[in-house]
N, C-alpha and C positions, 0 to 999 in steps of 0.2 A: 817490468813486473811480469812474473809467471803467473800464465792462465791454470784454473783444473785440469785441464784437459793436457797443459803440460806435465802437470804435477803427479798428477791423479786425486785430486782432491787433499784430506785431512786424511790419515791412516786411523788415528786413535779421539775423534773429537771428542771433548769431556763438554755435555751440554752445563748452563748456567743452572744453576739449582734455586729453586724458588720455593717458597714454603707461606701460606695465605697472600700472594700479594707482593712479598720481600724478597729481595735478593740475598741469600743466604752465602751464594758461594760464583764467580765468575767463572762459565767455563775460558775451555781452550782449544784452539782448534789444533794445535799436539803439532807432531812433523806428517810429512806429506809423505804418502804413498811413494811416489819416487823414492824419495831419503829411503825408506823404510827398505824396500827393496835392493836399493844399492847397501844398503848397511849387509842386507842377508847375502845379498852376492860375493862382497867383501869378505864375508865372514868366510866362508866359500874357498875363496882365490888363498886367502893367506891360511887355512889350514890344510891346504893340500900341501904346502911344503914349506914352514916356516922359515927354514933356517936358508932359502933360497932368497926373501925378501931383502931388501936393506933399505936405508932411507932412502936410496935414491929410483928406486923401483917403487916405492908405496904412489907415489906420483901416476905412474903407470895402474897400479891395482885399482884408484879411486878413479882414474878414468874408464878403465874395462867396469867398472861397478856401476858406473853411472849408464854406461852404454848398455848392460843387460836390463838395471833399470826399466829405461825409455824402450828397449825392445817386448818385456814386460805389458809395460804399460799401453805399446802399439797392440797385441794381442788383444786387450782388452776392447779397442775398438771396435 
């Protein structure tokens, strides 16, 4: 199991909604800052040169994505 400190926490938490008492609506605690970051990385890597990609390089990309991620996330330390 991944710690916050892995993760970076929740990126978008949506709190539990309560209204006199009732639970009106369940939050969520959404994707993790990591995710979140490697999603924007990604976004990133594959629009610098699309037509360079192919299935067998995206493999590559979500690793480089995940790696800026977690360097990211060290920063904020």
């Amino acid at each position: 199991m991944t710690t916050t400190t892995e993760t970076g926490g929740p990126a978008f938490p949506q709190p539990n909604i309560v209204d006199d008492g009732e639970l009106i609506a369940q939050g969520d605690m959404g994707m993790t800052l990591r995710d979140y970051f490697a999603a924007k990385a990604m976004q990133a890597f594959l629009s610098a040169d699309v037509e360079f990609y192919s299935g067998r390089e995206f493999k590559n990309v979500a690793e480089s994505s995940y790696q800026c991620a977690d360097a990211m996330l060290r920063e904020q330390e």
